[in-house]
LOZATI-113635 format. One line per 10 residues: their letters; for each residue x, y negated, z of C-alpha. Coordinates in nm, 2 decimals, padded with zeros to 4 digits. Layout:
// residues N
A = X/Y/Z ~ ...
END
This chain:
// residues 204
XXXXXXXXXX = -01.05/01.23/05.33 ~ -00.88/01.01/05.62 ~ -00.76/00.71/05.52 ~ -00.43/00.77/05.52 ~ -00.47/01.03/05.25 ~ -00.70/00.77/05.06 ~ -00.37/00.51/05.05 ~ -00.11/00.76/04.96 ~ -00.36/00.87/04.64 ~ -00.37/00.53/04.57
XXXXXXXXXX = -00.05/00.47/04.59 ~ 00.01/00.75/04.35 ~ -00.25/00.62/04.08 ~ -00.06/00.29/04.10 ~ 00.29/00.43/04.05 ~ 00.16/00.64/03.77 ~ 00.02/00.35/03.57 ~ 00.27/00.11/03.59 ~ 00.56/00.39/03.48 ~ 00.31/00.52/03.15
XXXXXXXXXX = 00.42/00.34/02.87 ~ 00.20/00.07/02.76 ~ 00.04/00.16/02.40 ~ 00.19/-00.02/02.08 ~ -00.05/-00.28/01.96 ~ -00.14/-00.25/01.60 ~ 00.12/-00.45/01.39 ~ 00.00/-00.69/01.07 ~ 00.26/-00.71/00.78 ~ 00.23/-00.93/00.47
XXXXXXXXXX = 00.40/-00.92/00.15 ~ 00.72/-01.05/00.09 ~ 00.72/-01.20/-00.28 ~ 01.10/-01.23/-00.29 ~ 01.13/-00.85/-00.27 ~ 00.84/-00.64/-00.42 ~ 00.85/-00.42/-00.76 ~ 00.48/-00.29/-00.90 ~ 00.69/-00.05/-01.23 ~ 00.45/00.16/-01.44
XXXXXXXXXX = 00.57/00.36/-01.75 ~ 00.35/00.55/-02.06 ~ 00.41/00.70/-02.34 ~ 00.43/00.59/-02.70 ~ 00.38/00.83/-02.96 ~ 00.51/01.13/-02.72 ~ 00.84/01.02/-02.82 ~ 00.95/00.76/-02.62 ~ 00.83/00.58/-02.26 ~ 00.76/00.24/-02.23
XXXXXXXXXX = 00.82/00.05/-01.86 ~ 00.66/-00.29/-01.76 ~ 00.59/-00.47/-01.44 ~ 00.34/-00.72/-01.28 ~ 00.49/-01.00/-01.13 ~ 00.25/-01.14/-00.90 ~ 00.10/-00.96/-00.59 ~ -00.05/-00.99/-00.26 ~ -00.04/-00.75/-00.01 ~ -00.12/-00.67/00.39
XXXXXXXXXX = -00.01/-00.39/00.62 ~ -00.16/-00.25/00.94 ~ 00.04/-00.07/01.11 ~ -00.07/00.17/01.37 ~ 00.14/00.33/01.53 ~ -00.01/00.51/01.80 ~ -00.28/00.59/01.56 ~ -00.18/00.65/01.17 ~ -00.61/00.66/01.10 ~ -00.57/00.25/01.23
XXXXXXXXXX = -00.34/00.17/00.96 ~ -00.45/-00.02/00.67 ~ -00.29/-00.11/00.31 ~ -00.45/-00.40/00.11 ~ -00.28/-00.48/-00.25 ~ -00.42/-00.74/-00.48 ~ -00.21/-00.75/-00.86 ~ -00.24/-01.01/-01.09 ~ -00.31/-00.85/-01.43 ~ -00.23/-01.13/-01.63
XXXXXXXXXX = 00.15/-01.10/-01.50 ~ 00.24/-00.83/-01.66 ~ 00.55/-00.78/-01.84 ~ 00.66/-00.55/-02.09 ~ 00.98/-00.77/-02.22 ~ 00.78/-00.81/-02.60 ~ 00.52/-01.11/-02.59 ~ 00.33/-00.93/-02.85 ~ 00.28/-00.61/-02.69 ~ 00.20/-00.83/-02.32
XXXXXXXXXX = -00.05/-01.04/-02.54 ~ -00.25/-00.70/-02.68 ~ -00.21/-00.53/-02.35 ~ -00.39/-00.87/-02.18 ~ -00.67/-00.85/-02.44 ~ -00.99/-00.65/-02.47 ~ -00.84/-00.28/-02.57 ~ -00.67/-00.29/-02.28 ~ -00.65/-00.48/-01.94 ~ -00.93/-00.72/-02.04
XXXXXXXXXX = -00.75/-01.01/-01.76 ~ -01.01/-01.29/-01.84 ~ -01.30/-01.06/-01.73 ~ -01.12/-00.85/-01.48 ~ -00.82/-01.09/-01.34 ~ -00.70/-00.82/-01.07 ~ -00.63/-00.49/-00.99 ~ -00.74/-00.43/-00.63 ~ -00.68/-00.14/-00.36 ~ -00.80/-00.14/-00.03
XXXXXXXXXX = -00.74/00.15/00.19 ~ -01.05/00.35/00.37 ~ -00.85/00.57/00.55 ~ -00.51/00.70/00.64 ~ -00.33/01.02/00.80 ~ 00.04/01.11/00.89 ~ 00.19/01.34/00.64 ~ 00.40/01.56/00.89 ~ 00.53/01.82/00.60 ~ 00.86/01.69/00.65
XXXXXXXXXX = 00.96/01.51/00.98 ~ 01.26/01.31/00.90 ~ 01.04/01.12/00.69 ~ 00.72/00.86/00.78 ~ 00.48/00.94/00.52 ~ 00.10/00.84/00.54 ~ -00.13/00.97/00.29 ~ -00.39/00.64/00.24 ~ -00.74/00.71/00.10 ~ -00.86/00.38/-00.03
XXXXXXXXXX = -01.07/00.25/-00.35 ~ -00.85/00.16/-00.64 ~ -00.99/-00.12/-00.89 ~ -00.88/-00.17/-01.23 ~ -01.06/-00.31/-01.53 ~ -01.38/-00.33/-01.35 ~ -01.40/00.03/-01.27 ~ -01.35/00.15/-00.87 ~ -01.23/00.49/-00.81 ~ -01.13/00.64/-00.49
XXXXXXXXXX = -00.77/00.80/-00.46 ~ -00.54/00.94/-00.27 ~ -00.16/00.79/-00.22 ~ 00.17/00.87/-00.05 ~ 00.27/00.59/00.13 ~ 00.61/00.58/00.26 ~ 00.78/00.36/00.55 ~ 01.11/00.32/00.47 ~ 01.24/00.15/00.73 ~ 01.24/-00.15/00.93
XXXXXXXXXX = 01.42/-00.40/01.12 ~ 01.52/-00.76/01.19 ~ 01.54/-00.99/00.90 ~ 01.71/-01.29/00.97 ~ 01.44/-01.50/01.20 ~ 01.16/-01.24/01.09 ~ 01.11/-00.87/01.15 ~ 01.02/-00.68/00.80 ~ 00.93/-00.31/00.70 ~ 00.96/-00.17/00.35
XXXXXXXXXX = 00.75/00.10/00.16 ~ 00.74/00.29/-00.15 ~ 00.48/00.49/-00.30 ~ 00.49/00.67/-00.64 ~ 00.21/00.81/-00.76 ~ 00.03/00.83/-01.15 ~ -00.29/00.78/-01.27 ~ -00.51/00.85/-01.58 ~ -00.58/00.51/-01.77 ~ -00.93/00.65/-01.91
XXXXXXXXXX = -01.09/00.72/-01.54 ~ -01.03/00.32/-01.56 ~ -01.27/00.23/-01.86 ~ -00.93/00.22/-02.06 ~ -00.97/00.46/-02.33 ~ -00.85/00.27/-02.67 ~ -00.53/00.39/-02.88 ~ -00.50/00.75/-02.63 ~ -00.33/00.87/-02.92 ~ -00.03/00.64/-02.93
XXXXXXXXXX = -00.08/00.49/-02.60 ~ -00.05/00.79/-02.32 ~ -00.35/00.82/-02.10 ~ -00.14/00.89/-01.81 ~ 00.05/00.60/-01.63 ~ 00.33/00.67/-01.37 ~ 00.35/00.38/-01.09 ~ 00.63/00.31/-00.84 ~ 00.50/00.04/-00.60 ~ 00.80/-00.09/-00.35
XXXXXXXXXX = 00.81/-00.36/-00.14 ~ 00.89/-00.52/00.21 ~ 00.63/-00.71/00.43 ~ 00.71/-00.98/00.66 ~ 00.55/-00.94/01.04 ~ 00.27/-01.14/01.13 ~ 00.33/-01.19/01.52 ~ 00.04/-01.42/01.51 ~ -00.22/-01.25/01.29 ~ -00.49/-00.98/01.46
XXXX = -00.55/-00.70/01.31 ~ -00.89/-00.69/01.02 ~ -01.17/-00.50/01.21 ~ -01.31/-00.21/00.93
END
């Protein structure tokens, strides 16, 4: 090849790269305390349900966009901040027949991996394998995670999420009162994270 034809492919190469689009770099979100909800319900006696929350959380975000399997979801829960709106019942549900919070203070997820649930396409769903850890026990599961949307937030840039999802108490260690108590617990987790321009992405 003369080198004419060597400048003209090089040329080409040149013109090629600079017009691809440069790849999104992974994005880290953290928790924003001001707007989160962690709602679970069971229940009582199969005649009634009974809702609570947990007030206190942590959480971090990776978002990937060029590659859902590089996202990440980290959520840390205080157990001791849960709230059923009757002292009594929060004191018992704090104690050993239940939550046990002096020997097991959080509840814990940390994802392992994560894929784009393209079933319906008007909607950004990932499905995030991770370990779950409640009452001392580690299970892995399986959760919808969805983006809800995003945007500009005064000075910061935020994304929300929901995921819904329910889970059997007794996989958990949690097995006292089954028979007033329901052993299964439906969860709605929603909340918005706060962009970390600064902050790298963890390295698995």
């Amino acid at each position: 090849m003369n080198a004419r034809r060597w400048f003209c492919v090089l040329v080409a190469l040149v013109v090629t790269a600079a017009a691809a689009p440069a790849a999104r770099a992974a994005e880290v979100f953290d928790l924003d305390p001001s707007h989160f909800s962690i709602v679970f319900s069971v229940s009582h006696l199969n005649r009634s349900y009974t809702y609570g929350i947990f007030r206190q959380a942590e959480a971090r975000v990776v978002l990937d966009r060029e590659n859902p399997a590089g996202c990440q979801f980290q959520m840390t829960i205080n157990a001791d901040s849960i709230d059923t709106n009757h002292a009594a019942r929060d004191r018992h549900l704090k104690g050993p027949d239940f939550f046990n919070v002096t020997e097991f203070p959080t509840i814990a997820f940390e994802s392992t991996a994560c894929t784009l649930d393209n079933r319906n396409p008007q909607m950004i769903v990932y499905l995030v394998t991770g370990n779950l850890t409640m009452h001392g026990v580690t299970r892995q599961v399986t959760l919808p995670v969805q983006l809800l949307g995003e945007g500009p937030a005064g000075r910061n840039y935020t994304a929300g999420f929901v995921s819904r999802f329910e889970l059997q108490r007794s996989e958990f260690g949690m097995t006292n009162l089954l028979e007033a108590a329901g052993d299964a617990i439906g969860i709605a987790v929603s909340f918005e994270a706060v962009r970390q321009d600064d902050a790298q992405p963890p390295q698995r």
